[in-house]
N, C-alpha and C positions, 0 to 999 in steps of 0.2 A: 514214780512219786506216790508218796501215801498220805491221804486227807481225811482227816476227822472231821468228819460233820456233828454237828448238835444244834438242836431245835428245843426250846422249853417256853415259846413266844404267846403258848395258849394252852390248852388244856390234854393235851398229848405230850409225851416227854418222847424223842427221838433221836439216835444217834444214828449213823452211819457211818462205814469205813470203805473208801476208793483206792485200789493201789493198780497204778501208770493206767488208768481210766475206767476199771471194771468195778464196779459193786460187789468187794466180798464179803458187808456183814451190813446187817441191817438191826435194829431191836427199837421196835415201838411199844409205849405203854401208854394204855390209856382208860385204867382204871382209878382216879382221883385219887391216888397218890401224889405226897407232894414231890416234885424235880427232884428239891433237895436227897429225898427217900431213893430215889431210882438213877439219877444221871449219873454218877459216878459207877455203882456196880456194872448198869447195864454197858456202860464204854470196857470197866474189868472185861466183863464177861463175854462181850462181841469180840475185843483182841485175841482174847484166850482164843477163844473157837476159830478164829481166824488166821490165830497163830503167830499174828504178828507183835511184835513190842514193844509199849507205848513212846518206848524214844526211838524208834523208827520212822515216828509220825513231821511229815514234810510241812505239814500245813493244821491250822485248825478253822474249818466256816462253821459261824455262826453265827445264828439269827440274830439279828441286830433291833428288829421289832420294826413296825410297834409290836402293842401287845400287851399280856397282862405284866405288871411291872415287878411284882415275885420273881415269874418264871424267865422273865428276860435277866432279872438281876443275878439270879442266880445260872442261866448259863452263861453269864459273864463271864462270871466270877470264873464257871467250869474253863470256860475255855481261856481265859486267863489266866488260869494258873497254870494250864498244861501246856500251852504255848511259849510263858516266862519260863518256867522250867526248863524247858528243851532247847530255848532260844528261836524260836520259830515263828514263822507273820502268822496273824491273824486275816482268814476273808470274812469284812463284815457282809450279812447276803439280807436285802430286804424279807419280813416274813412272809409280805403280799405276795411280793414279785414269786416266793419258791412256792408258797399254796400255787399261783398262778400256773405256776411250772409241771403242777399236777397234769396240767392238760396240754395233750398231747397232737391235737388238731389243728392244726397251722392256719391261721388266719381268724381265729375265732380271737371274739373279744371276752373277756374274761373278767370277770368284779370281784374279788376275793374280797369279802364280808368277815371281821372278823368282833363279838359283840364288845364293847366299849363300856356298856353297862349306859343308865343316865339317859335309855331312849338312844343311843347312837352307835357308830360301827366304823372301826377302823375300815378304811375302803383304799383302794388303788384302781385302778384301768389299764388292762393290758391287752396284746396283740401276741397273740402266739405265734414265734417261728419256729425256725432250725437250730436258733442257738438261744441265748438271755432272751427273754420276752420282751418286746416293744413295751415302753414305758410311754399311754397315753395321757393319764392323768395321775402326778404325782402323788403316795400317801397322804391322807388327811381324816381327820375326825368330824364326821358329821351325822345328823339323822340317816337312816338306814332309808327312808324314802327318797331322800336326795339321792342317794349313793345310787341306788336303782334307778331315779332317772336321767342323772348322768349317762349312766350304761346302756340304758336304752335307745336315745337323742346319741349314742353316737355309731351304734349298732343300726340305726336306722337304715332300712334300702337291704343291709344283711343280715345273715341268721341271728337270732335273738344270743343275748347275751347269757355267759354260763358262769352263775354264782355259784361260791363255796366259800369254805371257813365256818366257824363257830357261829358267825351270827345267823347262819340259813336256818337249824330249828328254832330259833327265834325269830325271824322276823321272814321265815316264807310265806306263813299265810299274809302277812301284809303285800308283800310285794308280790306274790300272785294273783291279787287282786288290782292291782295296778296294771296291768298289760298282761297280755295274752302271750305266752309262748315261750316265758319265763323258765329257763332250764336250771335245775339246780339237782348239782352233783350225788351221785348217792354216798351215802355214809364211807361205806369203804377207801373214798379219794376225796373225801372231804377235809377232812383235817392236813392240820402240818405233817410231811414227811421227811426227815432226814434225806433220804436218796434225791429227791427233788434239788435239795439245799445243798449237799455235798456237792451233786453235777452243775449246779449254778455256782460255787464256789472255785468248781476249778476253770470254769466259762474267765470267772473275775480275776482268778490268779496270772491265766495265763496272760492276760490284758493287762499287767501291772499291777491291780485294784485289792490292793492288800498293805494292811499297817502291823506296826509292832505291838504286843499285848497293852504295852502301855498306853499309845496311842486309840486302842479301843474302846468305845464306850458305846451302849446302846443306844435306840431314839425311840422317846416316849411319846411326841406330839402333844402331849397335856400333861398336867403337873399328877401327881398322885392322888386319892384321895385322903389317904394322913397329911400331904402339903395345902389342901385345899379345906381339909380344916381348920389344919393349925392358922391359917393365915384368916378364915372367917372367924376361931374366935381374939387372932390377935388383933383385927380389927374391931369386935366389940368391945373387947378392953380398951379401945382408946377412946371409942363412945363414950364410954362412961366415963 
């Protein structure tokens, strides 16, 4: 079986390719470039090199968000079109849960931070195992200090909790000053990975947990900021 992975949920654009379980192409970028610029060649160019066909492709995961609302929109779109195309399901794959997925130490509690902007951070709560990572506190949006002591109060009694994602160089010095013992990943495994996401998508596939392209849509958890204006000044229009 051959799975297309793509990540564009935050400021790394990443694809990956799995055929019957092995990681044969990987391509991250993460020089501010916009998705739009980079998703599509770099998926060209990791098949090329891999050799494989893009309508050989069995499956396509991808990130479902949250996340910044561009780059999730547009790997939507990517993988919605590749998947209509071929006639192929879609794995939607949380971006928490695959940042999560970075870490590889079974039992550790996990806060994937990712920034939100507005003072706050897309967060989740996980437990690392052997396969999908335990889901202890669903996605949600809140200050980045809640986030950390959530993970903290539940990590208590065991090893300190291990943040990652986009909002660590933002908000580590705060939350290292909240508790002692704060581990936060280094750069290198900090960001989104494709390979993470591919192998959690074929976790999802094999369990059923896959829809048709039409059927897919990302989750934002809050409105955009273009919808959060337009709607503060359509409300001042009626002030007046």
């Amino acid at each position: 079986m051959k799975i297309l992975g793509i990540d564009s949920s935050g400021l790394v654009a990443s694809v990956a390719l799995m055929v019957d379980g092995v990681i044969v192409g990987e391509y991250t970028i993460h020089n501010k470039k916009t998705h739009s610029q980079t998703l599509l060649p770099m998926i060209d160019e990791m098949l090329e090199m891999a050799q494989v066909d893009i309508g050989e492709i069995d499956c396509v995961a991808v990130s479902a968000g949250p996340g910044s609302f561009t780059g999730l929109r547009i790997g939507a779109a990517t993988a919605k079109g590749i998947a209509w195309t071929l006639g192929v399901p879609v794995v939607a794959v949380s971006s928490l849960m695959s940042l999560a997925a970075n870490i590889a130490e079974e039992g550790r509690i996990v806060c994937p931070i990712m920034d939100a902007r507005r003072s706050q951070v897309y967060y989740g709560i996980y437990r690392i195992n052997r396969g999908i990572p335990e889901v202890i506190v669903e996605p949600d949006v809140v200050p980045a200090t809640e986030a950390a002591r959530k993970a903290a109060d539940i990590a208590d009694g065991e090893k300190c909790p291990i943040f990652l994602g986009d909002g660590v160089p933002v908000y580590e010095e705060q939350i290292g000053k909240m508790f002692q013992g704060a581990e936060f990943v280094r750069p290198s495994r900090r960001y989104q990975n494709a390979v993470s996401l591919v192998e959690l998508g074929e976790a999802l596939y094999n369990q059923g947990e896959y829809v048709s392209a039409a059927e897919f849509a990302p989750v934002y958890l809050r409105k955009s900021q273009a919808e959060r204006e337009r709607e503060e000044a359509q409300k001042g229009k009626e002030k007046n």
